[in-house]
C-alpha positions in Angstrom: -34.0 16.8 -1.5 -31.1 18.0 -3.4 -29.7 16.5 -6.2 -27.0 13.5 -6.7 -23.9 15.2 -8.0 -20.5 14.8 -8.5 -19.1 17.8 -9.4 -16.0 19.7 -7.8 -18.7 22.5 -6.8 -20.7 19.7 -4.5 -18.9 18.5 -1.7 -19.3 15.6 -0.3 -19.0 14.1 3.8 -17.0 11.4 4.3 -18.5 8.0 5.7 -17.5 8.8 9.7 -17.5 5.8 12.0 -19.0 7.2 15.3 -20.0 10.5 13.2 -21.9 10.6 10.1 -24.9 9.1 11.9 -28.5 11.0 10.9 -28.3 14.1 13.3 -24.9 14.7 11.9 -25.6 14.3 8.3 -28.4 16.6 8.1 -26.0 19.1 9.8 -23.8 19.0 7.2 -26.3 19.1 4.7 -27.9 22.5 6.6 -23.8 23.9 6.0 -23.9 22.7 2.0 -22.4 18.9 1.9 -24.2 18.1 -1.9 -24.4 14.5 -1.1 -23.5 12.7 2.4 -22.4 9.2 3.4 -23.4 6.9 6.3 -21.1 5.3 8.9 -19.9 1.8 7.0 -22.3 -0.8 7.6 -21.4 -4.5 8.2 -23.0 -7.1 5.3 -22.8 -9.6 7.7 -24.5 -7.3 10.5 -26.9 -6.8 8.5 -27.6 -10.4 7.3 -28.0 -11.6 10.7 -30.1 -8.6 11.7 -27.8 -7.1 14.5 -29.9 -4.9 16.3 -26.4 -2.3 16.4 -25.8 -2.3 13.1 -29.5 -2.2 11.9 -29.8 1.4 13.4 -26.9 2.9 11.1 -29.6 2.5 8.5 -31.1 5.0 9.8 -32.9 8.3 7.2 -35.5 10.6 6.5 -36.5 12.1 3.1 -34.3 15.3 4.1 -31.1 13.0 4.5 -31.3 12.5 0.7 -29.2 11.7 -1.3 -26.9 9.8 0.9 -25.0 6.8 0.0 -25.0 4.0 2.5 -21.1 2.7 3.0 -20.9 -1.4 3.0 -18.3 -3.6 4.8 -17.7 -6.9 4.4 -15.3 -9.8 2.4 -18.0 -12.6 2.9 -19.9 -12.4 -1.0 -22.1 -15.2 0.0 -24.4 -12.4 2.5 -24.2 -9.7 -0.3 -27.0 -10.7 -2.7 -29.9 -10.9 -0.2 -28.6 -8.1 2.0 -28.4 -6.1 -1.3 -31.9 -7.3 -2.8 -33.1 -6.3 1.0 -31.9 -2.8 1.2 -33.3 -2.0 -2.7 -36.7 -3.0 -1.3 -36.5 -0.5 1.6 -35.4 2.5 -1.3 -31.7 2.9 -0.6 -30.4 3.5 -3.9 -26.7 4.9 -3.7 -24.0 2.8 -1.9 -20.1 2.5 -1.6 -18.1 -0.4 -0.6 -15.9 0.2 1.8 -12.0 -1.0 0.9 -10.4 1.6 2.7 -10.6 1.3 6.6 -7.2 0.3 8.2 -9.0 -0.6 11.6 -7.3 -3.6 13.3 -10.8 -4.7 13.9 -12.3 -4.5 10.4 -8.8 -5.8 8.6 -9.3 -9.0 11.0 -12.5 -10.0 9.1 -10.5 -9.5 5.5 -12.2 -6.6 5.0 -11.7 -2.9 4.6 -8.3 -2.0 3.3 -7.7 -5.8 3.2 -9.9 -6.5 0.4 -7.0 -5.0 -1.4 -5.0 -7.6 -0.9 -7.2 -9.8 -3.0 -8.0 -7.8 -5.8 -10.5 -10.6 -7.6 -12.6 -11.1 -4.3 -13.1 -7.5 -3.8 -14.5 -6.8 -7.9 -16.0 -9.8 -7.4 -18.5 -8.5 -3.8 -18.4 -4.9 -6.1 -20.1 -6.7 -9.1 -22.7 -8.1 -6.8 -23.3 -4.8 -5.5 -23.4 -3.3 -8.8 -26.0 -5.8 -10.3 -28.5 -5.8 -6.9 -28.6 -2.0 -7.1 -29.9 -2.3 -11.0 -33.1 -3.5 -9.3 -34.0 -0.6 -7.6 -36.7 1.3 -9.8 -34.5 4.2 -10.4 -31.3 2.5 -11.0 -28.8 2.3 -8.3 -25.5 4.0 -8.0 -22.5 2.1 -6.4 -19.2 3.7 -5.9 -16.1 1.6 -4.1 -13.6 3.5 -1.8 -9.9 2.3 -1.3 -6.3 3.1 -0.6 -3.2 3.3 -2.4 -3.0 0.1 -1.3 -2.6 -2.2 1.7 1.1 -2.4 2.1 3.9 0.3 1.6 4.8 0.7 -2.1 2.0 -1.5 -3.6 0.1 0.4 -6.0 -3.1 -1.9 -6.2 -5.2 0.8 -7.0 -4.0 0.9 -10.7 -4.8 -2.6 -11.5 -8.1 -2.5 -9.2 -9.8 1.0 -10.4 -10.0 -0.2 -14.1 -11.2 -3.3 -13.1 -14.3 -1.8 -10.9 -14.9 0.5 -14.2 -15.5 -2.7 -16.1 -17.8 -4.0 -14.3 -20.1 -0.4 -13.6 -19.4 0.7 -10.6 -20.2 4.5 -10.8 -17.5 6.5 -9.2 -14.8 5.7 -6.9 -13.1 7.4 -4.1 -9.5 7.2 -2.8 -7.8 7.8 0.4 -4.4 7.9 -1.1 -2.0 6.7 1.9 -1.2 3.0 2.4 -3.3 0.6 4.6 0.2 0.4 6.7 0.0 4.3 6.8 -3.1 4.3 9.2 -3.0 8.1 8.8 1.0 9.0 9.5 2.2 11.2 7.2 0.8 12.9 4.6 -1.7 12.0 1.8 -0.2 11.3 -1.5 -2.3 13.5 -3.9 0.0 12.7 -6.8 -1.8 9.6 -6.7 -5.5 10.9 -7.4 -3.8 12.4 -10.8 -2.6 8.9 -12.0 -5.7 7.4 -10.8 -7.2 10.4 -13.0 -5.8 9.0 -16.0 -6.4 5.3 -15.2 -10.3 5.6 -15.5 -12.6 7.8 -17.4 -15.8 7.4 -14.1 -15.8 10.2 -12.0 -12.9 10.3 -9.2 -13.4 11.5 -5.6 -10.5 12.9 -3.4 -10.6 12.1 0.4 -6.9 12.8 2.8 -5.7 16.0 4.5 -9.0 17.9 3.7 -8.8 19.5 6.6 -10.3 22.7 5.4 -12.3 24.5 2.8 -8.9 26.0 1.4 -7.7 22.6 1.1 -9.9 20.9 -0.5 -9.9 23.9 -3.3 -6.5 23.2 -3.5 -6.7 19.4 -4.4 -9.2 20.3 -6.9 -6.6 22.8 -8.8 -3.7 20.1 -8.6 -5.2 16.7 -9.3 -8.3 17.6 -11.4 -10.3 15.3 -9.5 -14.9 15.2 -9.9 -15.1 16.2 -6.3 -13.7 16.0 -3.0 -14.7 14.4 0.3 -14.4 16.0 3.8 -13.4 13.4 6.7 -11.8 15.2 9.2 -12.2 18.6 8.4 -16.0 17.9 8.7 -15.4 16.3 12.2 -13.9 19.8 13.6 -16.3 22.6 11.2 -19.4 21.1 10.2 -19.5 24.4 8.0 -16.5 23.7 5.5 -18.8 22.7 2.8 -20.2 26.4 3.0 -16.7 27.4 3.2 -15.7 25.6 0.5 -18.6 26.5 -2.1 -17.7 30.4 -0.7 -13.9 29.6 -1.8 -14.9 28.0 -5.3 -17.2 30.9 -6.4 -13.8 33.5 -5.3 -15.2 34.5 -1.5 -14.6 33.5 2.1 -17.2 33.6 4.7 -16.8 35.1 8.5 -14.8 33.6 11.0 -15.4 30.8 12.7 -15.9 32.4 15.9 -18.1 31.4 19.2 -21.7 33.2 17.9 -21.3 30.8 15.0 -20.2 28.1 16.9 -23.1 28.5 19.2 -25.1 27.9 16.1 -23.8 25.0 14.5 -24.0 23.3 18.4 -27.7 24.1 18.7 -28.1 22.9 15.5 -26.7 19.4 16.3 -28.2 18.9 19.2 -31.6 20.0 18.0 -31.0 17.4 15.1 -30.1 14.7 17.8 -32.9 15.5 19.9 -35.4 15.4 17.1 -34.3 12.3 15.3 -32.6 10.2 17.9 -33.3 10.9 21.5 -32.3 8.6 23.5 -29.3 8.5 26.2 -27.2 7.1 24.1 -27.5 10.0 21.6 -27.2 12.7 24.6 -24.5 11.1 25.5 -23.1 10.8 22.1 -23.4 14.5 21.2 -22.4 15.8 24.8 -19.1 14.6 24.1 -18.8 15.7 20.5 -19.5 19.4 21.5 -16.0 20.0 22.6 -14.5 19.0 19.7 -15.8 21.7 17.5 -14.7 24.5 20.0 -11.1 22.9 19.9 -9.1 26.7 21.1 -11.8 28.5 22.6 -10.9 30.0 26.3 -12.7 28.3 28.8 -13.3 25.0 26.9 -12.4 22.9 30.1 -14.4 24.1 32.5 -17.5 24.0 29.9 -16.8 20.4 28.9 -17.3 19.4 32.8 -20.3 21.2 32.5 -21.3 19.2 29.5 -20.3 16.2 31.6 -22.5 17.1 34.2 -25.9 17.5 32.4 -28.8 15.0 32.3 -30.8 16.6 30.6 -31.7 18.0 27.0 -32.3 21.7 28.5 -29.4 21.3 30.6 -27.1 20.7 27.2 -28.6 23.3 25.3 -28.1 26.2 28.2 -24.4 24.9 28.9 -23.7 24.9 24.8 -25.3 28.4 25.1 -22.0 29.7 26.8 -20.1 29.1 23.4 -21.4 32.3 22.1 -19.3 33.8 23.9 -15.8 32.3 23.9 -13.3 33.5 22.1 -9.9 31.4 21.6 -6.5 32.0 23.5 -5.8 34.9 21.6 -8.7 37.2 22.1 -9.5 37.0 18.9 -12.3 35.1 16.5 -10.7 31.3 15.1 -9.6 31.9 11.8 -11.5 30.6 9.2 -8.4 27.9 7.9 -7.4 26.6 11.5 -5.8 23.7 11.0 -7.6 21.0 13.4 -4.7 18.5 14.0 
């Protein structure tokens, strides 16, 4: 188990919906993620004991420490949801004010918490004073946006607010809720935000790769950043990113490592999930880290194709081999999207 930090020299995964399950998280862990967050979670799931939504609370000791990502703009399921998942150990969690989903935004939560400032301090406080009870203290952290609509700059009323009422850290997404992600993240933003509260302040936007999230470090002086996307594409970028912060780069990204990082995941999959949904889950993840590579088409009907666990493992096999369109090794900054 390493230890909870937020530092600029521990990076952190982003909360993934459809990613940051188990296998995925101790993958990033394995490539130096400091601490790691769960796909969000919904309250409400959880209060009525949705069978989907109970298995994103998935763990093990090694998945430690993670912080479990809430969802939700009901307060009346958060106190014995809370008191529920203290007495099962989780300790670190982050409410979720950030997703622009149509889906999530429907129920008033997400980025639309936003757009009732008092609502959403009032679910954090609850979260804040349930996670005292766990034996160890509990950490809660809140995650938002700019704000939910073009040119509304909620986060500097809201960010001091959640301060006040001790939540631990929070994490910002600076585009609009409107923005979905068009454009490009606003990192001017994380430096007001810098100066707004004096809790530690986590970057997240356009960290695509290990170089960029060095880079939003040296311009906003933000406690740490948090890798969404980049993650997605190289599971390895925290490596890359440590390498980068102590003034060296690691090798190339090329197919040999690739063919690691696959076997990796599926071996994680296979150990702590298993089932067909997983296989099937992980089959068509594959060719989305070997994004480039010659050949990628024909191996991802191969993927398609295989029922079985050995089946997977002897298709991903082939990566090892692949180089992209060029000849050459991917470079170790290729830019994803």
């Amino acid at each position: 188990m390493t230890k909870f930090e937020i530092t600029p020299d521990s990076p952190w995964l982003a909360p993934l919906a459809g990613y940051s399950d188990l296998p995925f998280r101790l993958l990033c862990r394995r490539h130096g993620a400091g601490v790691t967050c769960s796909e969000m979670v919904s309250v409400k799931g959880l209060a009525y004991k949705n069978s989907g939504t109970t298995r994103l609370l998935n763990t093990c000791p090694e998945d430690a420490p993670m912080v479990l990502q809430l969802f939700g703009a009901d307060p009346q399921y958060f106190p014995a949801v809370m008191e529920k998942l203290v007495s099962m150990g989780y300790r670190n969690y982050d409410l979720n004010c950030g997703c622009a989903v149509r889906k999530v935004m429907k129920s008033g939560s997400g980025v639309a918490l936003m757009r009732d400032v008092d609502l959403l301090v009032r679910i954090a406080k609850i979260m804040v004073e349930k996670a005292a009870l766990h034996p160890k203290g509990g950490r809660v952290g809140v995650k938002f946006r700019i704000g939910p609509e073009y040119g509304d700059e909620t986060y500097l009323d809201l960010a001091p607010r959640l301060e006040d009422i001790g939540v631990n850290w929070v994490t910002m997404h600076p585009r609009y809720g409107k923005q979905l992600f068009r454009g490009e993240a606003d990192w001017s933003k994380l430096v007001k935000l810098k100066e707004a509260v004096s809790i530690p302040v986590i970057a997240s936007g356009d960290l695509y790769t290990a170089r960029d999230g060095v880079r939003c470090i040296g311009e906003t002086g933000v406690d740490g950043v948090m890798f969404a996307r980049g993650a997605m594409f190289d599971p390895t970028v925290f490596d890359r990113f440590r390498a980068l912060r102590k003034g060296r780069e690691l090798p190339p990204l090329d197919g040999a490592m690739l063919a690691r990082v696959v076997r990796e995941h599926i071996r994680f999959t296979r150990e702590y999930e298993g089932d067909g949904r997983s296989f099937r889950k992980i089959r068509s993840i594959i060719p989305r880290y070997t994004k480039g590579l010659q050949g990628i088409r024909a191996l991802r009907g191969r993927l398609n194709q295989c029922e079985s666990w050995e089946a997977l493992e002897a298709a991903a096999a082939e990566i090892k081999a692949m180089r992209n369109a060029d000849g050459i090794s991917l470079p170790v900054d290729d830019n994803c999207l």
